[in-house]
C-alpha positions as CSV (number, residue, x, y, z in Angstrom):
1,X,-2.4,-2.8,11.1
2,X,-4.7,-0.2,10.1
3,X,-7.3,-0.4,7.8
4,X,-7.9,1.7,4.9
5,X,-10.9,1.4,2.8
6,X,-13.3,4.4,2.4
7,X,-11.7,5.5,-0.6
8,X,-12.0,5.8,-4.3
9,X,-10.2,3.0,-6.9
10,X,-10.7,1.5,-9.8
11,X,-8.7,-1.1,-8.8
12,X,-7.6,-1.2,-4.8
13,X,-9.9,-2.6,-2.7
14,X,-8.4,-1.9,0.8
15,X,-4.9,-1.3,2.2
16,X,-4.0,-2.8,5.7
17,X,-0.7,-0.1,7.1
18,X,1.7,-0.2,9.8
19,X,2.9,2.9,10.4
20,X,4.9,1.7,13.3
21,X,6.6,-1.5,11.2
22,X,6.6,0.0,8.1
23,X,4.3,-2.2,6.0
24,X,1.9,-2.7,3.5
25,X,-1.2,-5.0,2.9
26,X,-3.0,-4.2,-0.8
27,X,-6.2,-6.4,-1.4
28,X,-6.8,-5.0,-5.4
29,X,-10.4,-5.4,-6.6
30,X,-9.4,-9.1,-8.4
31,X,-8.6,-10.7,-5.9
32,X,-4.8,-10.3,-5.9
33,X,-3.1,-9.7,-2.5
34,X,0.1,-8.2,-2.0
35,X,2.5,-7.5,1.3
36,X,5.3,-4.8,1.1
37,X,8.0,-4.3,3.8
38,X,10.2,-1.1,4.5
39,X,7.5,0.9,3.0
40,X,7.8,5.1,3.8
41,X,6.5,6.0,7.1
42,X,5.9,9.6,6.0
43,X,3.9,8.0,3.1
44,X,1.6,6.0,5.3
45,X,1.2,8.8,7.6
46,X,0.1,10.7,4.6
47,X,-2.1,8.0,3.2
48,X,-3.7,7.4,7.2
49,X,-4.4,11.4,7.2
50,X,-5.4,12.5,4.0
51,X,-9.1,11.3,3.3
52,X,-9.5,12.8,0.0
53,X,-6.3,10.6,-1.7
54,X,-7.3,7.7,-3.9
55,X,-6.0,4.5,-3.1
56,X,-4.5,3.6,-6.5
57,X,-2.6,7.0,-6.5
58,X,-0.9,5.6,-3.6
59,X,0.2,2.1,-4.7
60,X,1.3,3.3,-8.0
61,X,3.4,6.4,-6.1
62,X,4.6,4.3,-3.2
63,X,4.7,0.8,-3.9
64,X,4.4,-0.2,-7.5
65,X,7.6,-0.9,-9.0
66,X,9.7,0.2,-5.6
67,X,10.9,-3.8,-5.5
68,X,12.5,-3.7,-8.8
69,X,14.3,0.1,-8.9
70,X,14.7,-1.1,-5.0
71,X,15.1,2.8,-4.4
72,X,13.8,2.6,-0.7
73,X,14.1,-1.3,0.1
74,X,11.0,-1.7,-0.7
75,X,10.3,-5.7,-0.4
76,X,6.4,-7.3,-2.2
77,X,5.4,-10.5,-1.9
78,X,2.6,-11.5,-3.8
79,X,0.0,-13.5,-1.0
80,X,-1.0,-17.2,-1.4
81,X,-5.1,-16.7,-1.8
């Protein structure tokens, strides 16, 4: 997993990625953690390269809500804390 956290959000704290298995670790700024499977590989790639892009613009493009419309198999499971 790779660690992303040197970026600006009002409400992510830090996103763990695996490009590689295709997943998702957000840690939002209240404490809630949540794990997402079969998440874009291009998106992650994107997130991993492009310094300037805000980590909440990414959740709400790539994750948020993928589970229900279940567009791209996306799978969240909210973490026990």
């Amino acid at each position: 997993m790779h660690l992303i956290s040197d970026r600006t959000s009002s409400c992510v704290k830090r996103i763990f990625v695996s490009l590689m298995d295709a997943e998702a670790t957000v840690t939002f700024k209240n404490g809630s953690i949540y794990y997402y499977e079969n998440v874009s590989r291009l998106a992650i790639a994107n997130l991993m390269l492009n310094k300037n892009m805000s980590l909440g613009f990414w959740v709400n493009k790539n994750l948020v809500n993928k589970n229900l419309v279940n567009k791209d198999n996306v799978t969240c499971h909210r973490m026990a804390i």
